[in-house]
DRENVEXKOL-996343 format. One line per 4 residues: number of its first residue (from 1); their letters; for each residue x, y negated, z negated of N, C-alpha, C. Coordinates in Angstrom, 2 decimals. Example, Ala and Ser with C-alpha at 12.3 -4.5 7.8 and 13.67 -1.06 7.14 Angstrom:
<pts>
1 = as = 13.19:5.69:-7.80:12.30:4.50:-7.80:13.20:3.30:-7.80  12.85:2.25:-7.08:13.67:1.06:-7.14:12.90:-0.03:-7.87
</pts>
This chain:
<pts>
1 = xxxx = -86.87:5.84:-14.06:-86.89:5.29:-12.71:-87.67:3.98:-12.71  -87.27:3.29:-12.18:-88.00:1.65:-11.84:-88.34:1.79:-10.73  -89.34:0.78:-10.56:-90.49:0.40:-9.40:-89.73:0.76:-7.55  -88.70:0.07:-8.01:-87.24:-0.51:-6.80:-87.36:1.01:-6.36
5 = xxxx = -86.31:2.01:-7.15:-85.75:3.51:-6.80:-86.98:3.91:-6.69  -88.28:3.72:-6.82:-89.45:5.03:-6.49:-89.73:4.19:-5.29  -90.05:3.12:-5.00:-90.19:2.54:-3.69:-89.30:2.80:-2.75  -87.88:2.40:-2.78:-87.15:3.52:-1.89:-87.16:4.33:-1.62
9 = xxxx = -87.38:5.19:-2.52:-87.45:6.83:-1.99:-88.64:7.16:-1.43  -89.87:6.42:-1.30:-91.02:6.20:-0.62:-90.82:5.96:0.30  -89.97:5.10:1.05:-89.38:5.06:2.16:-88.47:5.68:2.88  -87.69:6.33:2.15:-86.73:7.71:2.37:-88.04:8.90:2.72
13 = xxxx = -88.68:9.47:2.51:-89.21:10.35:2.13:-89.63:10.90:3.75  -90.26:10.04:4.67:-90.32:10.73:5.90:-88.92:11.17:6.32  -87.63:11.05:6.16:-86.81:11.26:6.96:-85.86:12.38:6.43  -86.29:12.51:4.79:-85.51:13.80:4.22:-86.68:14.30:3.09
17 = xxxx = -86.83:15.49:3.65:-88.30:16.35:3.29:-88.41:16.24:1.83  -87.24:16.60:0.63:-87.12:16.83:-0.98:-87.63:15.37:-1.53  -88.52:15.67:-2.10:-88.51:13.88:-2.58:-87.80:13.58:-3.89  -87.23:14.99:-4.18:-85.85:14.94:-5.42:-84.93:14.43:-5.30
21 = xxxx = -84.30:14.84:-3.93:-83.09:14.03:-2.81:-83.42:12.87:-2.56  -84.24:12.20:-2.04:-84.62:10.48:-1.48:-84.78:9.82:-3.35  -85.11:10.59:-4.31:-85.16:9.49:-5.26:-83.28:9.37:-5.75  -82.83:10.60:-5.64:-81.06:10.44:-6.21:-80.65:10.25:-5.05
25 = xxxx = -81.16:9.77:-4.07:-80.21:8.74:-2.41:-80.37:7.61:-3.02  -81.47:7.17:-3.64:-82.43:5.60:-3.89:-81.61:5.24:-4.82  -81.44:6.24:-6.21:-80.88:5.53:-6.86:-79.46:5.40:-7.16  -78.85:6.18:-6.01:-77.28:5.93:-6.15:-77.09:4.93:-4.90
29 = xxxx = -78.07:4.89:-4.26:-77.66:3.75:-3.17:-78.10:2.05:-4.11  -79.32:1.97:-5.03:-79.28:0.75:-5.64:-78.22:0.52:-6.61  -76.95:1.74:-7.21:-75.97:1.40:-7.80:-74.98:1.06:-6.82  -74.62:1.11:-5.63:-73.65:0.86:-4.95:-73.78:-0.89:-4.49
33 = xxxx = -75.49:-1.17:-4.25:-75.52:-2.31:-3.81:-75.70:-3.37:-4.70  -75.68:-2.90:-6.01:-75.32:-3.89:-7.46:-74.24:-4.31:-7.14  -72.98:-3.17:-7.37:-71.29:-2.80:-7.47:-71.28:-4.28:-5.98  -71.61:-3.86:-4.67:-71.44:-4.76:-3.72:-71.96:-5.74:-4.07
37 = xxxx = -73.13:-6.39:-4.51:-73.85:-7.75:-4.94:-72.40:-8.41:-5.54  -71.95:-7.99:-6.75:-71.17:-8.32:-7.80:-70.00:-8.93:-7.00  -69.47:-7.96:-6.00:-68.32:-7.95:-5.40:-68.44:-9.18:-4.33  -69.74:-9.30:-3.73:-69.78:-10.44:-3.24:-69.73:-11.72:-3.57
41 = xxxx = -70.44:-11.37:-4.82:-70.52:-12.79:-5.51:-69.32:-13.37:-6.10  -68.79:-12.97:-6.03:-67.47:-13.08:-7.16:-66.43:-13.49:-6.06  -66.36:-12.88:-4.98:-65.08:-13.35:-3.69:-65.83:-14.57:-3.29  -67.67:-14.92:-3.48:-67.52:-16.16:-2.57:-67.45:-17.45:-3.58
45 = xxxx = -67.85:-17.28:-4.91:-67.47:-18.05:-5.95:-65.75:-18.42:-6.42  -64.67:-16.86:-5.92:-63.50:-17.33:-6.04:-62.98:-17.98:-4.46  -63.53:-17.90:-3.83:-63.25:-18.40:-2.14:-63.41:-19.89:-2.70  -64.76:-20.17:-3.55:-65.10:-21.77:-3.34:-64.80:-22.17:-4.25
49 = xxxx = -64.41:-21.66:-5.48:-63.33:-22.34:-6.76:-62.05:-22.58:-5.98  -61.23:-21.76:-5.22:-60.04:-22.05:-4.76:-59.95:-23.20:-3.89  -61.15:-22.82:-2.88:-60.93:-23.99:-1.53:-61.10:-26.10:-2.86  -61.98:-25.40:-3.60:-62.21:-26.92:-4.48:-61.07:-27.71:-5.18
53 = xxxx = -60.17:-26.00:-5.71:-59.08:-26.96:-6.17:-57.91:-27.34:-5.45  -58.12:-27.27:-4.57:-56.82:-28.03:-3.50:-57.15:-29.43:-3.56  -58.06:-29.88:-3.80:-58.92:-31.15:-4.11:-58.94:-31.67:-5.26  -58.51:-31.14:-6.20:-58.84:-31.90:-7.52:-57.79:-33.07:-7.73
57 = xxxx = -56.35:-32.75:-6.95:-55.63:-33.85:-6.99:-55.70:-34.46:-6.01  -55.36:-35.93:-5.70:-55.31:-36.79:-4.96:-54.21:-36.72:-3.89  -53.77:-36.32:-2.56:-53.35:-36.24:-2.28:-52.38:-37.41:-0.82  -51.58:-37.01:-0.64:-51.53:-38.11:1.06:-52.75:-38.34:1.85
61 = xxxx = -52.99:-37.31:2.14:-53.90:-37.14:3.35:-55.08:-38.30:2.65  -55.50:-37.64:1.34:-56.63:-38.58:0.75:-56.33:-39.87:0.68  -55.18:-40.27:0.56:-55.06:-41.60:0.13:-55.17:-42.39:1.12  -54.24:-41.98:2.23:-54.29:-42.24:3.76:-55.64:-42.76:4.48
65 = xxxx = -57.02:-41.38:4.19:-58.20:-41.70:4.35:-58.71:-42.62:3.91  -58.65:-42.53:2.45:-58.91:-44.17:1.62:-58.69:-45.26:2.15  -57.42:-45.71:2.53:-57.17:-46.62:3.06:-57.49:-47.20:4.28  -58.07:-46.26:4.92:-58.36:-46.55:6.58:-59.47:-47.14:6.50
69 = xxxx = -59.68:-48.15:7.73:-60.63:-48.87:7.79:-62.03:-47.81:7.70  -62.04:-47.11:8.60:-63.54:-46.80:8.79:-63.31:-44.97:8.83  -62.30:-44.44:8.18:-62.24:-43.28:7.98:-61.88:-42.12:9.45  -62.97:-41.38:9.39:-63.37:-39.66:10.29:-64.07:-40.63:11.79
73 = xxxx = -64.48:-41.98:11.33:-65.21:-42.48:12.30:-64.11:-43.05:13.56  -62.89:-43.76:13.08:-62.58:-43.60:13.68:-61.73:-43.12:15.13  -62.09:-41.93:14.65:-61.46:-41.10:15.57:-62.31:-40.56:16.52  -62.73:-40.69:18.14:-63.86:-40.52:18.15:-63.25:-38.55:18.89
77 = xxxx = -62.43:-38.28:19.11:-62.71:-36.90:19.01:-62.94:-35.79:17.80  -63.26:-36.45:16.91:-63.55:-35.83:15.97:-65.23:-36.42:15.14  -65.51:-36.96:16.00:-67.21:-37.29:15.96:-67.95:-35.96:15.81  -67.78:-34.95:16.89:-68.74:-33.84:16.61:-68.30:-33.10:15.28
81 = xxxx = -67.29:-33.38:14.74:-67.03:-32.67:13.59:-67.26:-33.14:12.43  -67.45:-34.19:12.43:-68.13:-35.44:11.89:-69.64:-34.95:11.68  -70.11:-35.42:12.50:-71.78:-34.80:12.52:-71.99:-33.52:12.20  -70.85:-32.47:12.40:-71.22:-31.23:11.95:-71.39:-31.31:10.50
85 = xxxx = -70.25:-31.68:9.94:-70.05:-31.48:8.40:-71.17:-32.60:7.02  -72.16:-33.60:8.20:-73.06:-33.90:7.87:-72.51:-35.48:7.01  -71.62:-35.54:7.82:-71.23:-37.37:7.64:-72.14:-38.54:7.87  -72.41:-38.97:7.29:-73.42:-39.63:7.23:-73.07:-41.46:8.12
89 = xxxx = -73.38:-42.44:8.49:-73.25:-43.64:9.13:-72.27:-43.60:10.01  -72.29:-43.15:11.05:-71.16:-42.51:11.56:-71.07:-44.06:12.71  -71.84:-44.89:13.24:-71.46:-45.75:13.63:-71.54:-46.84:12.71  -71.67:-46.77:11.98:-71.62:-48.10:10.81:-70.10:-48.95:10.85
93 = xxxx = -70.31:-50.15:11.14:-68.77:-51.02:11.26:-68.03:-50.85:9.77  -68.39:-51.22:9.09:-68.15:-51.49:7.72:-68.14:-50.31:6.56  -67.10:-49.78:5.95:-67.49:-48.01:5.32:-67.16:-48.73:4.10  -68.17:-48.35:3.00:-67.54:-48.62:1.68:-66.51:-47.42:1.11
97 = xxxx = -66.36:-47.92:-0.20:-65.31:-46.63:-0.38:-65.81:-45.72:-1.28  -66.86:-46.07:-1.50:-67.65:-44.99:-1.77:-68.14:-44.04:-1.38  -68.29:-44.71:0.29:-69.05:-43.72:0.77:-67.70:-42.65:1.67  -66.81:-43.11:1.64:-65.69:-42.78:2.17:-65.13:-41.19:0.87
101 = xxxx = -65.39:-41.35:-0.32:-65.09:-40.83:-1.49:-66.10:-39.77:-1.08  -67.29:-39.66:-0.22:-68.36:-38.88:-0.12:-68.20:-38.29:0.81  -67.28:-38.89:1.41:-67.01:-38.36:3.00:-65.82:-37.20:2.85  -64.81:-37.34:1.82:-63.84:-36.56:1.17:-64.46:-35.01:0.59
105 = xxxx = -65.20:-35.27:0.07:-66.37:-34.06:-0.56:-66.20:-33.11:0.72  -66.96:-33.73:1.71:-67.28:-32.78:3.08:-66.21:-32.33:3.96  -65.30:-33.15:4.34:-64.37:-33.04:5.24:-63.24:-31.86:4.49  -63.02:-30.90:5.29:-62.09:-29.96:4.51:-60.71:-30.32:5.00
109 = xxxx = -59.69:-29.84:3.83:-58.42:-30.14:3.72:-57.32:-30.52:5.17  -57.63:-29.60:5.94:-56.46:-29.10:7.03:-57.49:-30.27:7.94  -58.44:-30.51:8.04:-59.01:-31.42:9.18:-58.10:-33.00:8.77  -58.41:-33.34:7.68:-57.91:-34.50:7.43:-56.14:-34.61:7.76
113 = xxxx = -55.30:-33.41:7.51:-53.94:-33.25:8.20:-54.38:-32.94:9.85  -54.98:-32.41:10.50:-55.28:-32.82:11.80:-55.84:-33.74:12.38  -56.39:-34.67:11.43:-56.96:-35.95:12.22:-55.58:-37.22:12.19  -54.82:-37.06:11.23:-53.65:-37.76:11.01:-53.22:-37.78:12.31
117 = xxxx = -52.53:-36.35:12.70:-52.00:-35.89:13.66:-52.32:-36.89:14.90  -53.77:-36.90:15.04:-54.57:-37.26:16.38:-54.99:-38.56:16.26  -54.86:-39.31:15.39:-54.71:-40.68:15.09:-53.86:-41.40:13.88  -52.35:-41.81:14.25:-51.41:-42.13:13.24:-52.34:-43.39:12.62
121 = xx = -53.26:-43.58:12.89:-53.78:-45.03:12.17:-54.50:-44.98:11.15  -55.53:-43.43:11.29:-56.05:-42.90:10.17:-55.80:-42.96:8.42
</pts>
């Protein structure tokens, strides 16, 4: 037994009298929440490998952005979404394309096909 399962069951112990029972609750409940750790980790690492590679190629939408004068900025109903996603010079006249390339990082896929939508100039 490790520190973890005897401390649990230290805490089990007012609520089920056997302290034989609270240590095999403790330690089949710290195997279940490994099994879940694992399981989490792994759907949010394949969630954010997937969402990344929709990105690895260059697409319309991206190129489109590229090309626009001043990007996400100018659209101003999409300012708060802008600031949400932590866009940085958001009134700045002048966008390099660098920083525009940085702005791609943040902005997720389907926004940039909905900002098209809401400004053909984009």
């Amino acid at each position: 037994m490790n520190n973890l399962t005897i401390s649990l069951a230290d805490q089990l112990n007012p609520f089920i009298t056997d302290y034989d029972v609270c240590l095999l609750v403790a330690k089949l409940y710290i195997q279940m929440r490994k099994i879940d750790a694992t399981e989490e980790c792994r759907e949010f690492y394949m969630s954010r490998r997937l969402s990344l590679s929709h990105r690895s190629k260059i697409n319309r939408q991206d190129l489109i952005y590229l090309a626009s004068e001043r990007g996400i900025r100018d659209t101003p109903s999409f300012r708060p979404y802008a600031s949400a996603w932590s866009i940085k010079n958001l009134d700045k006249e002048n966008i390099t394309l660098k920083e525009k390339i940085e702005d791609l990082k943040l902005i997720p896929f389907i926004s940039l096909v909905n900002a098209e939508a809401v400004n053909p100039h984009l």
